[in-house]
C-alpha positions in Angstrom: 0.2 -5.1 13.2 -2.6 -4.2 10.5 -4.6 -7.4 10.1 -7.7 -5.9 10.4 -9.2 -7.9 13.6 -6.1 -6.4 15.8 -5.9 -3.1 14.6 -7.2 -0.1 16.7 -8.1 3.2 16.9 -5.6 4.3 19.1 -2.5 2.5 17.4 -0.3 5.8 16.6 1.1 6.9 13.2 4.0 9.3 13.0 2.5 13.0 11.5 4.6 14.3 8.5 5.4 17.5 6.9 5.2 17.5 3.4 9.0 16.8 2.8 8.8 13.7 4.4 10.2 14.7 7.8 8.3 13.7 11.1 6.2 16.3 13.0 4.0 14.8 15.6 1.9 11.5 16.0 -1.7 11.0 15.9 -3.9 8.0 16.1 -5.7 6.3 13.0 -8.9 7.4 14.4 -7.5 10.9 13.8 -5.6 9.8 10.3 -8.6 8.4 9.0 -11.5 10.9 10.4 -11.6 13.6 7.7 -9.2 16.3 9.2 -6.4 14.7 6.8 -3.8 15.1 8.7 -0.5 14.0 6.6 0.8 10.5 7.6 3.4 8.3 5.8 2.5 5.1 4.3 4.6 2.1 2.1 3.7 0.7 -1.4 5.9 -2.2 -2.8 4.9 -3.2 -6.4 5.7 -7.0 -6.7 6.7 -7.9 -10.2 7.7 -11.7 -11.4 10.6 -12.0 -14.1 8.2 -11.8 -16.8 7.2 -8.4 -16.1 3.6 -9.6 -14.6 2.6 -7.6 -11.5 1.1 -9.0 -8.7 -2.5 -7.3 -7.1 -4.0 -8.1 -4.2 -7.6 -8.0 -3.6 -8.9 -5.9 -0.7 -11.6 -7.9 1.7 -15.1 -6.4 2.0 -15.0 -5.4 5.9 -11.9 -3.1 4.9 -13.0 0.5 5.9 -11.1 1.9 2.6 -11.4 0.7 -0.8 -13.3 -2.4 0.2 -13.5 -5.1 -2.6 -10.7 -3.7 -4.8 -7.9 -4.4 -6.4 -4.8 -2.9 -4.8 -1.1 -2.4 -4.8 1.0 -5.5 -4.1 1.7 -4.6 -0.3 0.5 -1.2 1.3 0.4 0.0 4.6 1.4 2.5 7.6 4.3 3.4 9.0 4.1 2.8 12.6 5.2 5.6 14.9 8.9 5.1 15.8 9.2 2.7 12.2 11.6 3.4 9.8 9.8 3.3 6.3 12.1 0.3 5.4 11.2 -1.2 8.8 7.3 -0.9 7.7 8.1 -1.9 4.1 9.7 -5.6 5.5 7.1 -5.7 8.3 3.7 -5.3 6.0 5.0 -7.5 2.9 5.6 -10.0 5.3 2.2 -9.8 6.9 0.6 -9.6 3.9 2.5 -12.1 1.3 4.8 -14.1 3.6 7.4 -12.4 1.3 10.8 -11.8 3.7 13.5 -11.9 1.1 13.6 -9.0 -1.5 15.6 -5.7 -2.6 13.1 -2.7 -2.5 13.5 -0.1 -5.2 12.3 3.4 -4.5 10.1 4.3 -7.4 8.6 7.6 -5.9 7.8 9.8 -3.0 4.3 11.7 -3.1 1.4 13.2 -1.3 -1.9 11.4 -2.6 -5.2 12.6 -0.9 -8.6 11.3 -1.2 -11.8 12.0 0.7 -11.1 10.7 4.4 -7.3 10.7 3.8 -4.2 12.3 3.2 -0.6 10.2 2.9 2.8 10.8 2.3 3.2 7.4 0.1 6.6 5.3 -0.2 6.6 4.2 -3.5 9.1 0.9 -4.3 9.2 -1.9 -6.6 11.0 -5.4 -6.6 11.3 -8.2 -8.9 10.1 -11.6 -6.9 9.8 -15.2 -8.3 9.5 -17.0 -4.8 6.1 -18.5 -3.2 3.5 -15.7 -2.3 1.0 -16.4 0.6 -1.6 -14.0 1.2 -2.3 -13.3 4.7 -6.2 -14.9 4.2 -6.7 -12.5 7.5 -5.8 -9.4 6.3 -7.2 -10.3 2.2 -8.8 -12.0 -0.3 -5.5 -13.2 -2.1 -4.4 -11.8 -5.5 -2.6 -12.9 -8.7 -0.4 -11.9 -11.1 -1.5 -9.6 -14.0 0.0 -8.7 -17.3 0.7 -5.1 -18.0 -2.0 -4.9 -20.6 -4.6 -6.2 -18.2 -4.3 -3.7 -15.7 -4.3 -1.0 -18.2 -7.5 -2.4 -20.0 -9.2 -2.2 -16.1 -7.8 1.1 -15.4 -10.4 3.4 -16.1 -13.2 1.0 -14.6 -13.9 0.5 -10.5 -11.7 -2.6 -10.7 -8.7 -0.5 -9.1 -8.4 1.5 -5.9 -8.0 4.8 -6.9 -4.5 4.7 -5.2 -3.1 2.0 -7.1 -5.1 3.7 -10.4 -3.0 7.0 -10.1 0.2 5.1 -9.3 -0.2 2.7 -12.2 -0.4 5.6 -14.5 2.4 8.3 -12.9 4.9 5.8 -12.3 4.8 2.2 -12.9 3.5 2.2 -17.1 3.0 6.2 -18.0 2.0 6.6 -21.4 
């Protein structure tokens, strides 16, 4: 699990090369510490059938990107998880959401100062009840297109979700 309050230094993520292709396993201590080792995570982008798309808000005692706004559902892979496995298992932790198609939007390598992930991009069109795991954030909401690109250059966005936004969800 990845609510916050259960998870734990030692839980294991599989260790990637960077096609993709599992190497080894280390724990999140060791993901998260500053060596960088590569490790696979998910990203589903929820939109509604009016094109709106749907941001959750990171809680404050996260230890990344506290505060922020965030891609719909993100998480890690688990060692010995598929990354469809992870996809179903964290946007059902996080928005109670069990019953959706997954589109791959993109596969990529996105680093930043304590981290570096092999990230499963997808994207699925949703119009049924979202509940926020209140444990795990502090809700979300729909926002139009032009919202999120009038916030984009401001430190309403994790950087994460920032770069995404603009490679592969609404390039200029």
């Amino acid at each position: 699990m990845n609510i916050n309050n259960l998870q734990t230094e030692d839980e294991c993520y599989p260790l990637v090369d960077e096609q993709g292709q599992v190497v080894g396993k280390a724990t999140r201590s060791e993901c998260h510490g500053g060596a960088k080792p590569l490790h696979p995570v998910v990203h589903l982008h929820v939109f509604n059938s009016r094109g709106e798309l749907y941001l959750q808000k990171r809680p404050m005692y996260k230890d990344i990107q506290p505060g922020k706004w965030d891609t719909s559902v993100g998480g890690h892979v688990d060692y010995g998880e598929t990354t469809i496995e992870a996809l179903r298992r964290e946007t059902a932790e996080e928005l109670g959401i069990t019953d959706f198609t997954p589109e791959p939007i993109a596969e990529y390598i996105f680093e930043s100062e304590i981290e570096k992930e092999f990230v499963h991009s997808f994207k699925t069109t949703y119009d049924g009840a979202i509940a926020p795991a209140p444990d795990e954030l502090d809700g979300g909401r729909f926002w139009t297109l032009d919202e999120v690109r009038q916030h984009i250059k401001t430190d309403t966005f994790t950087p994460n979700f920032a770069n995404e936004f603009e490679r592969f969800i609404a390039p200029d």
